[in-house]
N, C-alpha and C positions, 0 to 999 in steps of 0.2 A: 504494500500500500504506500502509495507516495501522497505527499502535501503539496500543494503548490499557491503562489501568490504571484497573483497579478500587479505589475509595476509597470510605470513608465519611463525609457530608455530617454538619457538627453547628457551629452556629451559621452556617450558611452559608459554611462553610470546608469545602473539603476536603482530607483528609487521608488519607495512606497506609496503610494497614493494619496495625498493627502484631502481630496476632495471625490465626495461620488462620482463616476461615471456614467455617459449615457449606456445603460448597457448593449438595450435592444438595437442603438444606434451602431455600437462597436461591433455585431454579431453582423449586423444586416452589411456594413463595411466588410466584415470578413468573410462574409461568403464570397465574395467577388474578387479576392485575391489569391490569385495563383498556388499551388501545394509547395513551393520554394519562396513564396513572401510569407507562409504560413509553417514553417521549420524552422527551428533553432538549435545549433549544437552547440553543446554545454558537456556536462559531464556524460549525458546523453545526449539523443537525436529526441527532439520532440516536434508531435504535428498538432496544429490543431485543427479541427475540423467542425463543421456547424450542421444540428439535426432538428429537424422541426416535428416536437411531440405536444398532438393537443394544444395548437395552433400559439402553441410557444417555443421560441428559439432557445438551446442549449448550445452550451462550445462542450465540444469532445477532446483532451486533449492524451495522445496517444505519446509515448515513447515506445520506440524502436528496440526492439532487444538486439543484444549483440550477437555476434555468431558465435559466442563459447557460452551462452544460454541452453541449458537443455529446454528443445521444446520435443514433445512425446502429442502423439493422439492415443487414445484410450480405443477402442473398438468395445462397447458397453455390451453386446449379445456375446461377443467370445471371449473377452477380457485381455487381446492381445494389444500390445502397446506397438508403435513404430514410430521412427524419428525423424521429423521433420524435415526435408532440405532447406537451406535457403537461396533463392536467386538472388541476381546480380541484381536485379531490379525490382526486386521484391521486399519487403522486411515483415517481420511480426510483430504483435502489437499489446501493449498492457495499455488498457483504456481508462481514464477518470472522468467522468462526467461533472462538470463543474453546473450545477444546479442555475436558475435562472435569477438574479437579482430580486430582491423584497423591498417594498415598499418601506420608508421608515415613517413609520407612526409618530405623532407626539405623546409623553406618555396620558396625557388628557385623554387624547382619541381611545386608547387602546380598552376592548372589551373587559368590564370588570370582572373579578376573580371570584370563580365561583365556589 
């Protein structure tokens, strides 16, 4: 299980956020940009990717396993396992779904406790 935090890049630093974002805004922006404007290599390779459930936008974002990752398939009726190849142009993927932004409440507004 990985964590991850979203930051803004400026001078090649980045930094925390110090103000909400639009999100829906940042989502509907990244769909529209290329799978190499949407990749970052860091200690990993990560992608991110955008899925629309329930006519709300989610980012996907994927890291790439290495190639000295064991990946296996499982065959569930015969319990035989075998090892995945990987191609050249291919990768495998551990996925996080980073949930959709929430509204912030005043604590005025919020439903009282029951």
């Amino acid at each position: 299980m990985g964590f991850y935090e979203i930051v803004s890049v400026g001078d090649g630093q980045a930094r925390r956020m110090s103000e909400p974002m639009d999100w829906d805004g940042m989502l509907s922006d990244l769909a529209q940009v290329e799978v190499s404007g949407r990749t970052v290599d860091a200690d990993a390779r990560l992608v991110g990717t955008l899925v629309t459930h329930d006519m709300q936008d989610h980012l996907l974002l994927h890291r790439v396993k290495g190639a000295g990752e064991w990946l296996s398939v499982l065959n569930y009726r015969t319990g035989a396992l075998r090892e995945l190849e990987e191609s050249a142009q291919e990768g495998y993927l551990d996925t996080s779904v980073t949930p959709p932004a929430r509204e912030e409440r005043h604590p005025e507004e919020r439903s009282p406790a029951v």
